[in-house]
C-alpha positions as CSV (number, residue, x, y, z in Angstrom):
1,X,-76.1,-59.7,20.3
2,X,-73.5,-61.6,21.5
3,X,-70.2,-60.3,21.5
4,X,-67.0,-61.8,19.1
5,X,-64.3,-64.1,20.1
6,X,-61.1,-62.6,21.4
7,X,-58.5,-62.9,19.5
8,X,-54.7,-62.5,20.0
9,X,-52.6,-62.1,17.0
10,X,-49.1,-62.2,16.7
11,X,-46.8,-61.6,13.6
12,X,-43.8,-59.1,13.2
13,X,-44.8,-58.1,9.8
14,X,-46.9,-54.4,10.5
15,X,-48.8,-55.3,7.3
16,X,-50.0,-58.5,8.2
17,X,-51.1,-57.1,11.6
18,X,-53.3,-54.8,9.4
19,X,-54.6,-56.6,6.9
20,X,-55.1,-59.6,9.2
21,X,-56.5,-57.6,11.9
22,X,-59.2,-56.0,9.5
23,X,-60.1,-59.5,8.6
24,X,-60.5,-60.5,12.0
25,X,-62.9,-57.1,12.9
26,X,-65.0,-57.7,9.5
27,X,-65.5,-61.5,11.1
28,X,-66.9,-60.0,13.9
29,X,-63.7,-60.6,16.1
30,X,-62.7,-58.1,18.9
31,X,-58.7,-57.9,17.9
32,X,-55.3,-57.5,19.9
33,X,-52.5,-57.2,18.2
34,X,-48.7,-58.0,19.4
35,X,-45.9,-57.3,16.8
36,X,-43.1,-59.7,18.9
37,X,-43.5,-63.0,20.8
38,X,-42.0,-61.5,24.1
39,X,-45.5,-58.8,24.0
40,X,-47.7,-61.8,23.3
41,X,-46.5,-63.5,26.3
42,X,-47.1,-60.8,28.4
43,X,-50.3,-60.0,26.5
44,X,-51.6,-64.0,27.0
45,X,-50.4,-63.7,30.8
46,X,-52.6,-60.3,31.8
47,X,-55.1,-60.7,29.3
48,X,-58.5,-63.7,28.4
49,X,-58.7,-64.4,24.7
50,X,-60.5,-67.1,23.0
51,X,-57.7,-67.5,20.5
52,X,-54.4,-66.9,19.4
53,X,-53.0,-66.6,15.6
54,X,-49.3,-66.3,15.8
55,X,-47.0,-66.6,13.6
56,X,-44.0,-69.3,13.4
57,X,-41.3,-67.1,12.5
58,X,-40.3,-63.8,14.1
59,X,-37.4,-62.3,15.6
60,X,-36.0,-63.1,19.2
61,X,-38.7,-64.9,21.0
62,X,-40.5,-67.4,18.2
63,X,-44.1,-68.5,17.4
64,X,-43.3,-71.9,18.7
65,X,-41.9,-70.7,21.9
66,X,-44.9,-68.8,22.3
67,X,-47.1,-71.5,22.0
68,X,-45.4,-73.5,24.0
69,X,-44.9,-71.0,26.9
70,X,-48.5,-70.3,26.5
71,X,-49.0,-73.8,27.2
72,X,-47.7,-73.7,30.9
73,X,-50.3,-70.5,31.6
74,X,-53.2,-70.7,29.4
75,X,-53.6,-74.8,28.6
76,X,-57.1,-74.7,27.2
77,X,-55.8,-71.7,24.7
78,X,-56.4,-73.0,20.9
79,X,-53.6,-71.3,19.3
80,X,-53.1,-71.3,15.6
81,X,-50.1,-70.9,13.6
82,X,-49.6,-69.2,10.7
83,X,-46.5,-69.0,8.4
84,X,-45.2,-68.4,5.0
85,X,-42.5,-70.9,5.3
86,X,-44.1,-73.9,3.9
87,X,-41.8,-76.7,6.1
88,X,-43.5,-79.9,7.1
89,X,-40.8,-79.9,10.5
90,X,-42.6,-76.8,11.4
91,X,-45.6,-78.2,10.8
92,X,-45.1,-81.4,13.1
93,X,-43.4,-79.4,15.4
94,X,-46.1,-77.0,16.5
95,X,-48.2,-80.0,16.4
96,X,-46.2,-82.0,18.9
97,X,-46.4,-78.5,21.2
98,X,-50.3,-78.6,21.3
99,X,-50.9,-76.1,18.0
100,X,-54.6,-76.9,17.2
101,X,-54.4,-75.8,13.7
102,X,-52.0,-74.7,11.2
103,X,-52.7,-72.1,8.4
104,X,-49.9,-71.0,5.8
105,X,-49.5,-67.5,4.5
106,X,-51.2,-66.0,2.7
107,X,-53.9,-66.8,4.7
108,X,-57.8,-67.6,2.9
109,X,-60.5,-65.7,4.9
110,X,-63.2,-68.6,4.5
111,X,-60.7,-71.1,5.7
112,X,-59.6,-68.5,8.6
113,X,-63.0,-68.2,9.3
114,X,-64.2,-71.8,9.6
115,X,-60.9,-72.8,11.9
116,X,-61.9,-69.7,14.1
117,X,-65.6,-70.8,14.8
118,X,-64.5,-74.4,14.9
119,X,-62.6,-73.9,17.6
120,X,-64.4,-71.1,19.6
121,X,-67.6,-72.7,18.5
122,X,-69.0,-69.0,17.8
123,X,-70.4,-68.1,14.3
124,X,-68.8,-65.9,12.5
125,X,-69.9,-62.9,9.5
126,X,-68.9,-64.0,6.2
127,X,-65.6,-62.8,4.5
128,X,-66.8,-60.2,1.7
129,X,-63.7,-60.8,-0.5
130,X,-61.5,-63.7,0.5
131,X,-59.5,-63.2,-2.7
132,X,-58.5,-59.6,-1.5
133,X,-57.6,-61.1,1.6
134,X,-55.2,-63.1,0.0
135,X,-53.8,-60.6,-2.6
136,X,-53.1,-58.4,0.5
137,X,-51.3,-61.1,2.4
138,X,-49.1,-62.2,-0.7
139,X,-45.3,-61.5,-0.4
140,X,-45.1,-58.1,-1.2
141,X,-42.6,-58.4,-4.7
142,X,-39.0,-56.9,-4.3
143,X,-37.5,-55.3,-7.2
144,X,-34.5,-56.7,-8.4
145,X,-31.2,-54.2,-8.7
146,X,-28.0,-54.6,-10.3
147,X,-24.7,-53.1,-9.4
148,X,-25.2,-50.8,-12.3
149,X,-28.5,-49.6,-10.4
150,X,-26.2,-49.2,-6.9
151,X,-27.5,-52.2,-5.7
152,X,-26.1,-55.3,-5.2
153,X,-22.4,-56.4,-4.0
154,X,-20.1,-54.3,-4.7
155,X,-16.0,-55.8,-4.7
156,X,-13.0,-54.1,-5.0
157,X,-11.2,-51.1,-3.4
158,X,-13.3,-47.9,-1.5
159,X,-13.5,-45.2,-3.1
């Protein structure tokens, strides 16, 4: 049997490393995960993969710098963004850089798995339940407090 596409991915959020990454080993994928762009980059410069998903916005070094420092090392690379942040600049951004797709979060496993075997040209096990996949990449809701909860801004003196 032959074996999965390597696969780096690259986001900052530890749930979507999970979630994402069980995806990816259910495909059939064999999975490295990085939680910051400066690990990626020295993940993509020791390491072969067949792919990178990496996310466009994260903390000190970015998704786009990544890809397009991964450009000067790994040329061939097909590197995919993914985001939640729905911006068309990003978008044409990470295209201009050499992106060769662009996904937005949350992420559909049929669609994540037909971009991966598109372009590693390696067939893939079906997603059991995309719609799980994503529910569990769906910003996680934030419950809303009030000053009169203790959250919120507060003015006025110290006590």
């Amino acid at each position: 049997m032959r074996e999965g596409p390597r696969i780096l991915l690259v986001d900052d959020s530890k749930r979507v490393l999970n979630t994402l990454g069980k995806l990816l080993r259910q495909l059939g994928c064999r999975v490295v995960t990085a939680n910051t762009g400066k690990l990626a980059l020295q993940l993509l410069e020791a390491r072969e993969f067949d792919l990178a998903l990496v996310d466009v916005v994260m903390p000190g070094v970015g998704g786009l710098e990544v890809l397009a420092r991964a450009r000067e090392f790994r040329p061939d690379l097909p590197v995919v963004m993914i985001t939640g942040y729905g911006a068309e600049e990003l978008e044409d951004e990470a295209s201009r850089l050499g992106a060769a797709d662009f996904l937005g979060k949350p992420v559909d496993g049929d669609e994540l798995r037909d971009v991966i075997e598109a372009l590693t040209g390696r067939e893939l096990s079906p997603v059991a339940d995309p719609a799980a996949v994503g529910e569990a990449l769906a910003p996680a809701p934030r419950p809303r407090r009030s000053c009169a909860d203790g959250g919120g801004i507060r003015r006025g003196r110290k006590p």
